[in-house]
SENU-417847 format. One record per atom (N, C-alpha, C, O): residue number from 0; residue in three letters; atom name; x, y, z. Coordinates in steps of 0.2 Angstrom, whole numbers. Example, Ala and Ser with C-alpha at 12.3 -4.5 7.8 and 13.67 -1.06 7.14 Angstrom:
% residues 2
+-----+-----+----+-------+-------+-------+
|   i |  aa | at |     u |     v |     w |
+-----+-----+----+-------+-------+-------+
|   0 | ala |  N |    66 |   -28 |    39 |
|   0 | ala | CA |    62 |   -22 |    39 |
|   0 | ala |  C |    66 |   -16 |    39 |
|   0 | ala |  O |    71 |   -17 |    42 |
|   1 | ser |  N |    64 |   -11 |    35 |
|   1 | ser | CA |    68 |    -5 |    36 |
|   1 | ser |  C |    64 |     0 |    39 |
|   1 | ser |  O |    67 |     6 |    40 |
+-----+-----+----+-------+-------+-------+
% end
This chain:
% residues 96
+-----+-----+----+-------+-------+-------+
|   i |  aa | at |     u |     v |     w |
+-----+-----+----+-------+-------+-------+
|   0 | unk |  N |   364 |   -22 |   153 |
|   0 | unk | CA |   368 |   -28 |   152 |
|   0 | unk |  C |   365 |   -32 |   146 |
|   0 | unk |  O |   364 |   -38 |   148 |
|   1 | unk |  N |   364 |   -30 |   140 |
|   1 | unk | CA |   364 |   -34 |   134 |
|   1 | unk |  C |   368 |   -33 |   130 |
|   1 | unk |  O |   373 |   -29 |   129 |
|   2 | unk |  N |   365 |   -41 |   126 |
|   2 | unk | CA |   369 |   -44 |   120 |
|   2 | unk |  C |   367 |   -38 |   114 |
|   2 | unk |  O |   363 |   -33 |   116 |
|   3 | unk |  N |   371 |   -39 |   107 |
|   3 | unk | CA |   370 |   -36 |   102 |
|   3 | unk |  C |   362 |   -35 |    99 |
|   3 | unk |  O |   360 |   -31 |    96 |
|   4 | unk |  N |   359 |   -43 |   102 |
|   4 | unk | CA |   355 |   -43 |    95 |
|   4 | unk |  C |   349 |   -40 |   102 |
|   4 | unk |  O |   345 |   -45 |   103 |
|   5 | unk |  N |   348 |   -35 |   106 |
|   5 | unk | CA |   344 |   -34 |   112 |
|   5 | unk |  C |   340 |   -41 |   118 |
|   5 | unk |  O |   334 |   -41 |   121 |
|   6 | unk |  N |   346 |   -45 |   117 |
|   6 | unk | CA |   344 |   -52 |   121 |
|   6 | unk |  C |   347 |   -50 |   129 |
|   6 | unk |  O |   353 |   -49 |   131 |
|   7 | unk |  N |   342 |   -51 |   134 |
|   7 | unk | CA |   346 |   -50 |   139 |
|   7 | unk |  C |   353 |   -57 |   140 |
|   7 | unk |  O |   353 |   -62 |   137 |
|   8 | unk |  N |   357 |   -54 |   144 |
|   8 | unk | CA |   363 |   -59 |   146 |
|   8 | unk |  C |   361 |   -65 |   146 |
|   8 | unk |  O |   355 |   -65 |   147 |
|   9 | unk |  N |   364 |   -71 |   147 |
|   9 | unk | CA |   363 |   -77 |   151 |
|   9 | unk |  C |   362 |   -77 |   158 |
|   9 | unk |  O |   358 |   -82 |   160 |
|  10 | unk |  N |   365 |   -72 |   162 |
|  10 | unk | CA |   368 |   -73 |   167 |
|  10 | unk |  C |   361 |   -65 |   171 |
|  10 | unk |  O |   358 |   -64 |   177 |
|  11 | unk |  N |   361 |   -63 |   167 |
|  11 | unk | CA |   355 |   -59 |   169 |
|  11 | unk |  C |   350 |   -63 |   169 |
|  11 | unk |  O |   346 |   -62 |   174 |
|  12 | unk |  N |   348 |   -67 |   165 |
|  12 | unk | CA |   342 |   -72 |   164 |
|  12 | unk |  C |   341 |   -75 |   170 |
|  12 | unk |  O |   337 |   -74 |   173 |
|  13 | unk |  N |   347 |   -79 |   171 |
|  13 | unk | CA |   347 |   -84 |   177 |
|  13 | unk |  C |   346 |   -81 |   183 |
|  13 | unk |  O |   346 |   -84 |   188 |
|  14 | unk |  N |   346 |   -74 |   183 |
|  14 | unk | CA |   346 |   -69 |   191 |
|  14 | unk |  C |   339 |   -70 |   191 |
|  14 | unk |  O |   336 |   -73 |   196 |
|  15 | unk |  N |   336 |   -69 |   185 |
|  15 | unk | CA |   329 |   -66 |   185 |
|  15 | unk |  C |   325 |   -75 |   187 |
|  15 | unk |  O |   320 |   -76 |   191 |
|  16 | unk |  N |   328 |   -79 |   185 |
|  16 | unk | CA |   324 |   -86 |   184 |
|  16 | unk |  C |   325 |   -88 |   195 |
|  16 | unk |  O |   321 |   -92 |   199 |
|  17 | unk |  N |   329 |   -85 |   197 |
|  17 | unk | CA |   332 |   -87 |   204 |
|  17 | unk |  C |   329 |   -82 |   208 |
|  17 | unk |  O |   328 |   -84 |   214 |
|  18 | unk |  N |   327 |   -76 |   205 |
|  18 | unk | CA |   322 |   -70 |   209 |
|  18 | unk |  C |   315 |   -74 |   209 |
|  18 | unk |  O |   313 |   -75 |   215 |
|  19 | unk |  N |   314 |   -76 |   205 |
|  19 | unk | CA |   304 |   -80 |   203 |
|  19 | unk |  C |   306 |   -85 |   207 |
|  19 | unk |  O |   302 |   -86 |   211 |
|  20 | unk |  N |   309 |   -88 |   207 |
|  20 | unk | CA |   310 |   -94 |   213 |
|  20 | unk |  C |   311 |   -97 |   219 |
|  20 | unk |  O |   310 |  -102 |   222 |
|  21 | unk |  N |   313 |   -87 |   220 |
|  21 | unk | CA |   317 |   -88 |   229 |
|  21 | unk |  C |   307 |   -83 |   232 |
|  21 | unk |  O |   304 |   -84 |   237 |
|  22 | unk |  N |   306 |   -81 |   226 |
|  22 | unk | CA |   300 |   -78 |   228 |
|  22 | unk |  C |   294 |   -81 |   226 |
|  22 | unk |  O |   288 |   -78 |   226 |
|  23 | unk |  N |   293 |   -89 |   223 |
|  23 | unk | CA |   289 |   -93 |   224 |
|  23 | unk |  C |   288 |   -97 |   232 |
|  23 | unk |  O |   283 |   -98 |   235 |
|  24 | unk |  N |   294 |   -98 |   233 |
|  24 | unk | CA |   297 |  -102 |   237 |
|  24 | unk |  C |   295 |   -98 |   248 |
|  24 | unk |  O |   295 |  -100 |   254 |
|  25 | unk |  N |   296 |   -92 |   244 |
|  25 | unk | CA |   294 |   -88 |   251 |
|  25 | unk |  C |   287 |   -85 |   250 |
|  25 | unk |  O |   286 |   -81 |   254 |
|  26 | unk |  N |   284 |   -87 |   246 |
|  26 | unk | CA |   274 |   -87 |   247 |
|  26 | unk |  C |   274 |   -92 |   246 |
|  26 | unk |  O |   269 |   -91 |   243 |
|  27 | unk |  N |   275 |   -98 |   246 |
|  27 | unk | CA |   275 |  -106 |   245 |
|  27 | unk |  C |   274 |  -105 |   257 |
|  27 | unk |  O |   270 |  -107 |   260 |
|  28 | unk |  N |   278 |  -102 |   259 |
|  28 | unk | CA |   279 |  -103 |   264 |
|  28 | unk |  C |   275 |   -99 |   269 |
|  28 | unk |  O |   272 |  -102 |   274 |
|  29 | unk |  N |   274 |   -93 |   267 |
|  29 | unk | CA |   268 |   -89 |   268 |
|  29 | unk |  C |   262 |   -92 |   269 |
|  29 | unk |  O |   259 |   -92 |   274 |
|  30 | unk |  N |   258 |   -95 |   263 |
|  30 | unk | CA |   252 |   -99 |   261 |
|  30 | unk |  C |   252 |  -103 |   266 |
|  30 | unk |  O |   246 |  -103 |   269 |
|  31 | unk |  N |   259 |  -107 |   268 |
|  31 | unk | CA |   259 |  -113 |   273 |
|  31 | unk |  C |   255 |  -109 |   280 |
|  31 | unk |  O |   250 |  -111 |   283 |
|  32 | unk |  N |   260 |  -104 |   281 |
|  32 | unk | CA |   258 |  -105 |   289 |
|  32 | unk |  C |   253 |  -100 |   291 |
|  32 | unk |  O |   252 |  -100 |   297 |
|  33 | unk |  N |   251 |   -95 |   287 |
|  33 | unk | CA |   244 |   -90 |   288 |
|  33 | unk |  C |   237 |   -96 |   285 |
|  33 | unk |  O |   232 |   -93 |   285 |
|  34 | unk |  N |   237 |  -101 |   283 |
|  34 | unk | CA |   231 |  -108 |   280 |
|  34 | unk |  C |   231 |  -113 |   286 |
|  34 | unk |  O |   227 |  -117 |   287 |
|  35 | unk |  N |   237 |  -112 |   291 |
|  35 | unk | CA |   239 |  -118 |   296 |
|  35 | unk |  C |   236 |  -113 |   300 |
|  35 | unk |  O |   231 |  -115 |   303 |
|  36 | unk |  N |   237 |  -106 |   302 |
|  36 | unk | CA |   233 |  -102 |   307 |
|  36 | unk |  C |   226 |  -103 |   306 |
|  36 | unk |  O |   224 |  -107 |   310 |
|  37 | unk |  N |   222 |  -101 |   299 |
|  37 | unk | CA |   217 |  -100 |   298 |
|  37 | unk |  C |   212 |  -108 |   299 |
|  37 | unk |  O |   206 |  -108 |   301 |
|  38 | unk |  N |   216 |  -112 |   299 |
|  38 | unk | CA |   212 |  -120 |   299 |
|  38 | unk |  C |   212 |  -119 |   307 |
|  38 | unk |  O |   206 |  -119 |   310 |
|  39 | unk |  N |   220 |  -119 |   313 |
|  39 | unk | CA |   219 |  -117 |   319 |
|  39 | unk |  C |   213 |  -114 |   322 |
|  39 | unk |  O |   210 |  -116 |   327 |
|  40 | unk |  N |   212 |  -108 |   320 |
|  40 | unk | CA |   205 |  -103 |   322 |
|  40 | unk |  C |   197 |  -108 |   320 |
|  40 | unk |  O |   192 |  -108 |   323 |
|  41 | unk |  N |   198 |  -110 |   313 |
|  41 | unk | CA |   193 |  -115 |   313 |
|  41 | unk |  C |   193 |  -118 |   316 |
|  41 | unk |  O |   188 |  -116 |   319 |
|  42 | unk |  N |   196 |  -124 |   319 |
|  42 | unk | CA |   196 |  -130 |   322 |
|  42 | unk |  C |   196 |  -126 |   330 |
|  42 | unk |  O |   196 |  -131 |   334 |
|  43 | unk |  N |   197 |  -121 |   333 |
|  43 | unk | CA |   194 |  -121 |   339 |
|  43 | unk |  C |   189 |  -117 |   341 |
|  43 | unk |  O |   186 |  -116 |   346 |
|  44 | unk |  N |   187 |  -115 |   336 |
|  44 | unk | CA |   180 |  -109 |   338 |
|  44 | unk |  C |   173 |  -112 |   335 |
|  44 | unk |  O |   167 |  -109 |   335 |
|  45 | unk |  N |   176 |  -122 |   331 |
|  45 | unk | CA |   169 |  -123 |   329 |
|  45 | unk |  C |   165 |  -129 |   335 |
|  45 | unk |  O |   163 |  -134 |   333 |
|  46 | unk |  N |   165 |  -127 |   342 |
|  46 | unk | CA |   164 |  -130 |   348 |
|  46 | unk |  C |   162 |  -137 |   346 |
|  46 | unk |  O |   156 |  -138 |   345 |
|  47 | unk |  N |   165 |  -142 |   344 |
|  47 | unk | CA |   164 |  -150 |   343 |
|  47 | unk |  C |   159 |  -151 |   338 |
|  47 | unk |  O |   157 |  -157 |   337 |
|  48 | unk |  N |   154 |  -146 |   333 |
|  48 | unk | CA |   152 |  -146 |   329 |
|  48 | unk |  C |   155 |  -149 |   323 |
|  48 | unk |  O |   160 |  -146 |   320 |
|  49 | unk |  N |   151 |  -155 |   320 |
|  49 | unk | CA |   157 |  -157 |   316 |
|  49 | unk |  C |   155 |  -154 |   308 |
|  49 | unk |  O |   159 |  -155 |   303 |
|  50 | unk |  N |   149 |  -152 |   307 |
|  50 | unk | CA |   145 |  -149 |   302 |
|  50 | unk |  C |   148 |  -140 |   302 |
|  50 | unk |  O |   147 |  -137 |   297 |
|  51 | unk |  N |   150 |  -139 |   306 |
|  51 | unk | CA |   153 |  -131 |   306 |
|  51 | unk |  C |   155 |  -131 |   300 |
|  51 | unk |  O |   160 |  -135 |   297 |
|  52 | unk |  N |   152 |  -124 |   295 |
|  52 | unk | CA |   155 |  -122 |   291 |
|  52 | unk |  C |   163 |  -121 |   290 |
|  52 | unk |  O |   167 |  -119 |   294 |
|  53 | unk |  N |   165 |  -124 |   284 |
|  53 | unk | CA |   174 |  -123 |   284 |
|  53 | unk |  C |   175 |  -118 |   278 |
|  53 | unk |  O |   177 |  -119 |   273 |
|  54 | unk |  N |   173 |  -113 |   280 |
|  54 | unk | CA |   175 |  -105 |   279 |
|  54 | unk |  C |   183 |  -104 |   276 |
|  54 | unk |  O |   184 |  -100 |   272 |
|  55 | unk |  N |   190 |  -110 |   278 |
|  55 | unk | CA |   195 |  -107 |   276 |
|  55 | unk |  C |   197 |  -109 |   270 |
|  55 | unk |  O |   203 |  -108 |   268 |
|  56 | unk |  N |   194 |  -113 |   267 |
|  56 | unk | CA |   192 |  -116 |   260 |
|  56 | unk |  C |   194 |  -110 |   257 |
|  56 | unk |  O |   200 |  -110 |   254 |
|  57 | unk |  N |   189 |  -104 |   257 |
|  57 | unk | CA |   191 |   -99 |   250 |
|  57 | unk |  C |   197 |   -95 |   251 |
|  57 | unk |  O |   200 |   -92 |   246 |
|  58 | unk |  N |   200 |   -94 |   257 |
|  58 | unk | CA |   207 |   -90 |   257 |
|  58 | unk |  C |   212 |   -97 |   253 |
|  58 | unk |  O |   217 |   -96 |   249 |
|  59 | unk |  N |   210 |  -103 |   255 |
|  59 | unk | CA |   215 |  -109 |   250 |
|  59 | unk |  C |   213 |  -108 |   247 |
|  59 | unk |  O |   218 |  -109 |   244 |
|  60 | unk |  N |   208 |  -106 |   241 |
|  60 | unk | CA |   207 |  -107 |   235 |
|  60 | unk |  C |   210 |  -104 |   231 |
|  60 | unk |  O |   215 |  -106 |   228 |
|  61 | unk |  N |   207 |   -96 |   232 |
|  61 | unk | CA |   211 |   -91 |   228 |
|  61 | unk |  C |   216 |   -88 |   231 |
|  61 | unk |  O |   219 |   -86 |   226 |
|  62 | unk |  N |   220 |   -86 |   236 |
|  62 | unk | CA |   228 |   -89 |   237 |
|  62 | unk |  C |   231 |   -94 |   232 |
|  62 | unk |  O |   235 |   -91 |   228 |
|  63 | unk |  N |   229 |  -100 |   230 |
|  63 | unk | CA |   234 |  -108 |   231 |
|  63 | unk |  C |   232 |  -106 |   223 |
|  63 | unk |  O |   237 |  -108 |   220 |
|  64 | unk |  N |   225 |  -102 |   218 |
|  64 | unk | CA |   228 |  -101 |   211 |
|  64 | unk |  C |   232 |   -98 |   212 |
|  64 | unk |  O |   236 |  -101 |   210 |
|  65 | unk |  N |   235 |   -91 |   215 |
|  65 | unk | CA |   240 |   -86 |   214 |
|  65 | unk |  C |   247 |   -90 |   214 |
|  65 | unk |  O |   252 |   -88 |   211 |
|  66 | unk |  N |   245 |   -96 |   218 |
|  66 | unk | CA |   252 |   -98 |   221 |
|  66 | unk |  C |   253 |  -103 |   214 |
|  66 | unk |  O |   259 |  -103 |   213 |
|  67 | unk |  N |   249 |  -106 |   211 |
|  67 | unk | CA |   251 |  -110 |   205 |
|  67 | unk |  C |   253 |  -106 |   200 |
|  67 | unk |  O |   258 |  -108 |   197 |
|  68 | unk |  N |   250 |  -101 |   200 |
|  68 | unk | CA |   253 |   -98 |   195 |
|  68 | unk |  C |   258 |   -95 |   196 |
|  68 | unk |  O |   262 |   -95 |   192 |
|  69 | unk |  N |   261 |   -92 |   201 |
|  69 | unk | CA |   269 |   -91 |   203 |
|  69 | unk |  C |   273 |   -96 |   202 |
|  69 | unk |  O |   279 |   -95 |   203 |
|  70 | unk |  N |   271 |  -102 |   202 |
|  70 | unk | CA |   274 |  -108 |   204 |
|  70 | unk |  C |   276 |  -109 |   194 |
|  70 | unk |  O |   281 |  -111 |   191 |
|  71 | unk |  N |   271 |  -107 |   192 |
|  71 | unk | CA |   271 |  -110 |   182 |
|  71 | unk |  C |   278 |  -105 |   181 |
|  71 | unk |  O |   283 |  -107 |   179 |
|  72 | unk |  N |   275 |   -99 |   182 |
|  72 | unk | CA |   281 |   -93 |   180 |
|  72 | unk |  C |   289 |   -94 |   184 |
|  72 | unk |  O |   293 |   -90 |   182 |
|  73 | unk |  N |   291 |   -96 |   188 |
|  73 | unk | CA |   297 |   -98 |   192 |
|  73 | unk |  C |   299 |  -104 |   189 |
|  73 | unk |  O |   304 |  -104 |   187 |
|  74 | unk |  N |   294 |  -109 |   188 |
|  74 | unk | CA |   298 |  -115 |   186 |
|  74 | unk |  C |   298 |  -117 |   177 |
|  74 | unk |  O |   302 |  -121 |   175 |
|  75 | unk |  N |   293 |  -114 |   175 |
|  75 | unk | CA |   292 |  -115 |   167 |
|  75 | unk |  C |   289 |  -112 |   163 |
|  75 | unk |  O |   286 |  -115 |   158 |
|  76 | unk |  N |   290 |  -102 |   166 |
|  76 | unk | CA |   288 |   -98 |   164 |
|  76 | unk |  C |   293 |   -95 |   157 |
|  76 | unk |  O |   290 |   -94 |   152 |
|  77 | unk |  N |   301 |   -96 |   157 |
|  77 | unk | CA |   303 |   -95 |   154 |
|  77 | unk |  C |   304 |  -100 |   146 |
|  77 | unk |  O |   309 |  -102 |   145 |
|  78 | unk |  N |   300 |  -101 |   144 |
|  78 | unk | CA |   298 |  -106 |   139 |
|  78 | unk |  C |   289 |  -107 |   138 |
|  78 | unk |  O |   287 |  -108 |   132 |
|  79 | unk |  N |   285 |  -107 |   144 |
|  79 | unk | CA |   279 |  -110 |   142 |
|  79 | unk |  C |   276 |  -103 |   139 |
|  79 | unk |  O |   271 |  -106 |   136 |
|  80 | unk |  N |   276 |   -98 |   138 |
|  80 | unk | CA |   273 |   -94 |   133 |
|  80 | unk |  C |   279 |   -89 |   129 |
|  80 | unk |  O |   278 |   -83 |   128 |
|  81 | unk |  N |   284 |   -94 |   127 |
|  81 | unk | CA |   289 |   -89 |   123 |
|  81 | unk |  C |   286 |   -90 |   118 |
|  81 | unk |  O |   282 |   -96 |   117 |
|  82 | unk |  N |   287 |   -82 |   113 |
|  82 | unk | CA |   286 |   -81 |   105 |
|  82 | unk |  C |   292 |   -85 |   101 |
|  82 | unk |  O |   291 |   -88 |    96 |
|  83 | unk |  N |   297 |   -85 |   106 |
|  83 | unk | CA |   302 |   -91 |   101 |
|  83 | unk |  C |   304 |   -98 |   102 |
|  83 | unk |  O |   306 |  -102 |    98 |
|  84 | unk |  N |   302 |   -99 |   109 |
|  84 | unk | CA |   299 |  -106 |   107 |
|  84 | unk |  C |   295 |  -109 |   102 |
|  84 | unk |  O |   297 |  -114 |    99 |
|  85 | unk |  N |   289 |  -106 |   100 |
|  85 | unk | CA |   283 |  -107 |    97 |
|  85 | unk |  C |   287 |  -106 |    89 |
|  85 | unk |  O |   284 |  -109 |    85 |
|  86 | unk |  N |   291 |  -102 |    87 |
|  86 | unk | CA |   294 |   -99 |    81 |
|  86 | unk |  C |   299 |  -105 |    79 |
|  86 | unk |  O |   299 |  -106 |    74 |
|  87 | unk |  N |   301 |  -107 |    85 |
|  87 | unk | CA |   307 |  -112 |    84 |
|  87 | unk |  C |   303 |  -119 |    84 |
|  87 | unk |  O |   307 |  -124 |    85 |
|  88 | unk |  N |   296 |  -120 |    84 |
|  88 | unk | CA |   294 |  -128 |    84 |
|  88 | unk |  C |   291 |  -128 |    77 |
|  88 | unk |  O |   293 |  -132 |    72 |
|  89 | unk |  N |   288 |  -123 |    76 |
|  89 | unk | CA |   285 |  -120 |    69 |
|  89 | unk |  C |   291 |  -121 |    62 |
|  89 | unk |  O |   291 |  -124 |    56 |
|  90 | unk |  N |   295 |  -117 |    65 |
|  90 | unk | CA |   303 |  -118 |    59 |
|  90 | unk |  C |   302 |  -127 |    59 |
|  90 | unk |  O |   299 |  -131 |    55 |
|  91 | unk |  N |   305 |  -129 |    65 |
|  91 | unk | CA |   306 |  -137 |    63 |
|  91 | unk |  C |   303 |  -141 |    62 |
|  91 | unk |  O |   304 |  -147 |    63 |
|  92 | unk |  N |   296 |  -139 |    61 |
|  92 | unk | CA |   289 |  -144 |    60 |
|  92 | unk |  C |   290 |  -141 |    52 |
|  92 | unk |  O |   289 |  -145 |    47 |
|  93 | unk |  N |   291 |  -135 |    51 |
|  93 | unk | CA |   291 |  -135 |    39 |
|  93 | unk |  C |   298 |  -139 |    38 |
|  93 | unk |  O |   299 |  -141 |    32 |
|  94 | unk |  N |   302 |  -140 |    43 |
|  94 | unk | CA |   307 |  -142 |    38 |
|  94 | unk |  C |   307 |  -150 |    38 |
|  94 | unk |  O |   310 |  -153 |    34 |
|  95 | unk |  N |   304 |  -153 |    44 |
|  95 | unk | CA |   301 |  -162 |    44 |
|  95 | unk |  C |   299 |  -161 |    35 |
|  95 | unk |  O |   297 |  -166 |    32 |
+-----+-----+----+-------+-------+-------+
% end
């Protein structure tokens, strides 16, 4: 389902921009509630110790980059590293 000049459709684009979104939006929820377990498990097993290591810091870290970065590619993936965006700022920056 492409155009002549090898551009996918419009309507293809938009499947694909609503696929990255609905699968942002469902690890967006994921992260939520396995970080809300993992805090759960800390906070009962650190017996009123209030120096208890907080261990679930590194599952939020490196999850919560994965999740920004799905988060860039869903919401302003299709634009923040096009070849023709950048081709098309170039063109109107020679012709200023």
């Amino acid at each position: 389902m492409e155009t002549q000049n090898n551009q996918p459709s419009e309507d293809q684009q938009l499947w694909q921009i609503a696929k990255a979104r609905v699968s942002f939006k469902k690890s967006a929820l994921s992260y939520l509630i396995v970080n809300l377990f993992l805090n759960a498990i800390w906070f009962f097993t650190n017996d009123g110790d209030k120096s208890h290591y907080y261990w679930p810091i590194w599952p939020m870290l490196g999850w919560g980059i994965g999740l920004v970065l799905l988060y860039i590619k869903a919401y302003h993936g299709a634009n923040y590293l096009s070849t023709e965006k950048e081709y098309e700022q170039l063109k109107n920056k020679k012709n200023e």
